[in-house]
DSSP file (Angstrom, degrees, kcal/mol; ACC not computed):
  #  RESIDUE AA STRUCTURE BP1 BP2  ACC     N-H-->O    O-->H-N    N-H-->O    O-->H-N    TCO  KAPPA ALPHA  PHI   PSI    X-CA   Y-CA   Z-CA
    1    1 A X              0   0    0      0, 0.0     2,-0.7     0, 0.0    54,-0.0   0.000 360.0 360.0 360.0 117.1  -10.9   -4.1    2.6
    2    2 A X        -     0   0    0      2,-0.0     2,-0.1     0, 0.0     0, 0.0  -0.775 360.0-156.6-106.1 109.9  -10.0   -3.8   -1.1
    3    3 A X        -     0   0    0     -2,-0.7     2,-0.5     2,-0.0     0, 0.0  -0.251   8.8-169.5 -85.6 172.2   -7.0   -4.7   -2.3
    4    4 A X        -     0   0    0     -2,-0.1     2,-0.4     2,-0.0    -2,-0.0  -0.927   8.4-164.4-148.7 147.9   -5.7   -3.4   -5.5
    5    5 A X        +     0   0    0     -2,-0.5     2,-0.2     2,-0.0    -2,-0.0  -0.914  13.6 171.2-134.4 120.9   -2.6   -4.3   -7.8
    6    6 A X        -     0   0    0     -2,-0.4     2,-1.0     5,-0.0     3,-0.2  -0.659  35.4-122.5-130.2 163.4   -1.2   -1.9  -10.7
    7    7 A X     >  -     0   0    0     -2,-0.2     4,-0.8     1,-0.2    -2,-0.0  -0.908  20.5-157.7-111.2 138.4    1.9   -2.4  -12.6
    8    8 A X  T  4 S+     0   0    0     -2,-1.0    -1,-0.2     1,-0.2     7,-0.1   0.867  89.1  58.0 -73.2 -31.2    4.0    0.8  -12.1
    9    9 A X  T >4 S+     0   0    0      1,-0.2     3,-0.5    -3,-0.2    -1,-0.2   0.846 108.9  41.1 -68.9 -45.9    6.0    0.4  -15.0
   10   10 A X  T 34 S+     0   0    0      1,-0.2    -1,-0.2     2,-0.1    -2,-0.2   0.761 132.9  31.7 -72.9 -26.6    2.9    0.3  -17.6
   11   11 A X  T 3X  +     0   0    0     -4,-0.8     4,-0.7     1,-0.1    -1,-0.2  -0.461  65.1 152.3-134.8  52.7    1.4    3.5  -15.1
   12   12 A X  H <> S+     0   0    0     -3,-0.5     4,-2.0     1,-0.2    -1,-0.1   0.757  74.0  62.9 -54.5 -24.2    4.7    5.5  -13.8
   13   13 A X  H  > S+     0   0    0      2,-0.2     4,-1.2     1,-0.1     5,-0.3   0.994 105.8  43.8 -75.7 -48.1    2.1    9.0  -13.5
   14   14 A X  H >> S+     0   0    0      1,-0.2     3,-2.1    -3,-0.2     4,-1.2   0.894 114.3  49.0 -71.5 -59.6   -0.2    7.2  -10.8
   15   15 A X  H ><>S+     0   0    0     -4,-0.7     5,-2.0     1,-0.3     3,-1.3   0.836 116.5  48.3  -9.2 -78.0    3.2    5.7   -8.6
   16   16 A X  H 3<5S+     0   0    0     -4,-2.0    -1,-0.3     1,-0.3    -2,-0.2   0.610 108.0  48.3 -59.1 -15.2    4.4    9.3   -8.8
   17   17 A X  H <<5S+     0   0    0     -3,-2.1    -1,-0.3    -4,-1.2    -2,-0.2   0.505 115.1  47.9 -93.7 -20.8    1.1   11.4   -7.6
   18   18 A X  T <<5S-     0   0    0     -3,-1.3    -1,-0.2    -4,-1.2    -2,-0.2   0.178 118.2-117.9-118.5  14.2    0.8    9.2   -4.9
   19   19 A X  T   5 +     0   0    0     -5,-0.3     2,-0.2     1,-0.2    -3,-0.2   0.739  46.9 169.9  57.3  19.7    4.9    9.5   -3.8
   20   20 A X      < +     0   0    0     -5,-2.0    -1,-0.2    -6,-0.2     3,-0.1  -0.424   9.6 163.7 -35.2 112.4    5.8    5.8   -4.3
   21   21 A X        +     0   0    0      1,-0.3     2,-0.3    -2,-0.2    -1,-0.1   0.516  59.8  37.8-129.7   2.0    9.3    5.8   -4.0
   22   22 A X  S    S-     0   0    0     -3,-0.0    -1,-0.3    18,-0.0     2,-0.3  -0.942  81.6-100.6-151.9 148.7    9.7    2.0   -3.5
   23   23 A X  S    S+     0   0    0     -2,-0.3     2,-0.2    16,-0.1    18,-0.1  -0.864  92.4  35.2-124.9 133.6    7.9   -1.4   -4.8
   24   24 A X  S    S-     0   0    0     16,-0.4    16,-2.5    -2,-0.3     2,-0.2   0.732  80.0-171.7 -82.5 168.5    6.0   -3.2   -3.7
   25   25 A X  E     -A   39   0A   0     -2,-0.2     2,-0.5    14,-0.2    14,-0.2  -0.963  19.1-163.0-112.0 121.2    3.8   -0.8   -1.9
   26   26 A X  E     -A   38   0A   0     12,-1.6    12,-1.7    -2,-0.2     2,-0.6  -0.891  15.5-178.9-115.9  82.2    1.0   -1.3    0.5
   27   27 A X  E     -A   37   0A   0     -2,-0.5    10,-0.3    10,-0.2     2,-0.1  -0.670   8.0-163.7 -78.3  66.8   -1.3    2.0    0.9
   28   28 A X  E     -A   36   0A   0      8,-2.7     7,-6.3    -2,-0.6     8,-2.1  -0.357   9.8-165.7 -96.6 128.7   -4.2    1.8    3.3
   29   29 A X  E     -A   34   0A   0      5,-0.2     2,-0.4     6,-0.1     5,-0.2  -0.832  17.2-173.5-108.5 161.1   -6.6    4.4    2.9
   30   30 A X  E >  S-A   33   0A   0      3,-1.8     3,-0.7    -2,-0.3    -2,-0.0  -0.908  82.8 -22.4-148.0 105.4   -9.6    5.7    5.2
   31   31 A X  T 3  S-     0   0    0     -2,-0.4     2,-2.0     1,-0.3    -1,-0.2   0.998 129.4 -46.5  53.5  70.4  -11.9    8.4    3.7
   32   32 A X  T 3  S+     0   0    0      1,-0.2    -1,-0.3    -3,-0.1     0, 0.0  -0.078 116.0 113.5  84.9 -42.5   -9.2    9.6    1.1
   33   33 A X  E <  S-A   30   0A   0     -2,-2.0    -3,-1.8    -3,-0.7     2,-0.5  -0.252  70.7-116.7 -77.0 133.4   -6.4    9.7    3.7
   34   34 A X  E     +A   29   0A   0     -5,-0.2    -5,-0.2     1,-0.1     3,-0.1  -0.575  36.9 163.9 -44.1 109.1   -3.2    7.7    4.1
   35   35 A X  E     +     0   0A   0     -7,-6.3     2,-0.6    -2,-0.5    -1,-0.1   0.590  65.2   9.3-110.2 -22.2   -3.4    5.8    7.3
   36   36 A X  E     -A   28   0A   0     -8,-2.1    -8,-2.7    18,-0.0     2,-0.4  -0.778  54.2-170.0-151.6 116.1   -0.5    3.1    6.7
   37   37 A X  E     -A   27   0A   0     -2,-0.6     2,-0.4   -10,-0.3   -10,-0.2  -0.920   3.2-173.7 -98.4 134.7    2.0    2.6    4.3
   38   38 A X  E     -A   26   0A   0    -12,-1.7   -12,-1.6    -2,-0.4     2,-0.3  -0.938   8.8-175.4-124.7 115.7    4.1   -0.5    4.1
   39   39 A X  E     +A   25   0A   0     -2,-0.4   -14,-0.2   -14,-0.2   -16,-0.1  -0.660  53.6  34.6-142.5 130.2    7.2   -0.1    1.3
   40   40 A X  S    S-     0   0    0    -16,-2.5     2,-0.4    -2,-0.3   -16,-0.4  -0.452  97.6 -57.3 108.1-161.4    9.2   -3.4    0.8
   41   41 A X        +     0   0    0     -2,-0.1     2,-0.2   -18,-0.1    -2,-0.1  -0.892  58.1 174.0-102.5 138.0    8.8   -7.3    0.9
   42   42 A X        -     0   0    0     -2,-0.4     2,-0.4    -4,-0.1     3,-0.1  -0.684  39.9 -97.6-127.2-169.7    7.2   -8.8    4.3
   43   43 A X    >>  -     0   0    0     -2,-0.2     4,-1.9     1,-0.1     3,-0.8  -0.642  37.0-116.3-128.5 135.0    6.2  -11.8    5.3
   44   44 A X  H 3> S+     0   0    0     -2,-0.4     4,-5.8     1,-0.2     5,-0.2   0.982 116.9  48.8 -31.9 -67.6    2.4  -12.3    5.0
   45   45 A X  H 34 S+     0   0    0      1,-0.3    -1,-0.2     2,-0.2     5,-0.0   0.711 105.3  58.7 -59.8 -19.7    1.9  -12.7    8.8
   46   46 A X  H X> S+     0   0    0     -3,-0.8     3,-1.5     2,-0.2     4,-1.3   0.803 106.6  50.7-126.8 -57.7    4.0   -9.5    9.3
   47   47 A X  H 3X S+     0   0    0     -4,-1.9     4,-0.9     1,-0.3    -2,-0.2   0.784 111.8  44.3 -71.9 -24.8    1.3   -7.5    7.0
   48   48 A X  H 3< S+     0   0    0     -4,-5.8    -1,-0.3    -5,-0.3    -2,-0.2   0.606 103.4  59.7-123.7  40.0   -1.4   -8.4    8.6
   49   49 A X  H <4 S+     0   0    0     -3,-1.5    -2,-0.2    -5,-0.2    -3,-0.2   0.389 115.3  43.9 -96.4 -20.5    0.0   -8.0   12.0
   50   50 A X  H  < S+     0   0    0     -4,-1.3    -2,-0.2     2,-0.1    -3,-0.1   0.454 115.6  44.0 -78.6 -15.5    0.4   -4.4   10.7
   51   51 A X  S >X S+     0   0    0     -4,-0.9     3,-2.1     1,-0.1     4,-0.5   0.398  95.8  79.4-124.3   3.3   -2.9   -4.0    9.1
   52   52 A X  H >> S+     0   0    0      1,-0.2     4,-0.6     2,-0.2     3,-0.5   0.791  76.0  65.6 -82.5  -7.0   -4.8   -5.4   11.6
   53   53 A X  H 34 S+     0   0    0      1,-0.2    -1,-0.2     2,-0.1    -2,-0.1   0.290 107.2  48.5 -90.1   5.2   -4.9   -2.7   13.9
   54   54 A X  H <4 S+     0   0    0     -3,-2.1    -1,-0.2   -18,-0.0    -2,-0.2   0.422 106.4  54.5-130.7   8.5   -7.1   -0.9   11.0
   55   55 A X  H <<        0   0    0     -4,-0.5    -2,-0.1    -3,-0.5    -3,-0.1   0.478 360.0 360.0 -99.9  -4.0   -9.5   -3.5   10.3
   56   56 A X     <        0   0    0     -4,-0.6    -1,-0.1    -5,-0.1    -3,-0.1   0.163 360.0 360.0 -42.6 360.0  -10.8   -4.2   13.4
């Protein structure tokens, strides 16, 4: 798992090509593909009670 952290405001093109429409954003991809997006603030335990079900 790689995470990766971009400022939207310095990079607005990349945000829009990939249809961010709210910050933060959490994108997990698998072979190019969206498999989970998570749009807001959560709770740690809360993201990786969500992301765990793709890390397995």
């Amino acid at each position: 798992l790689t995470i990766v952290k971009m400022d939207a405001d310095a990079n607005p093109v990349t945000p829009a090509q990939y249809r961010v429409t709210g910050l933060p954003t959490m994108n997990l991809y698998y072979k190019g593909e969206v498999v989970r997006s998570i749009v807001g603030v959560r709770p740690k335990s809360a993201i990786l009670t969500e992301l765990s079900e793709h890390t397995a």
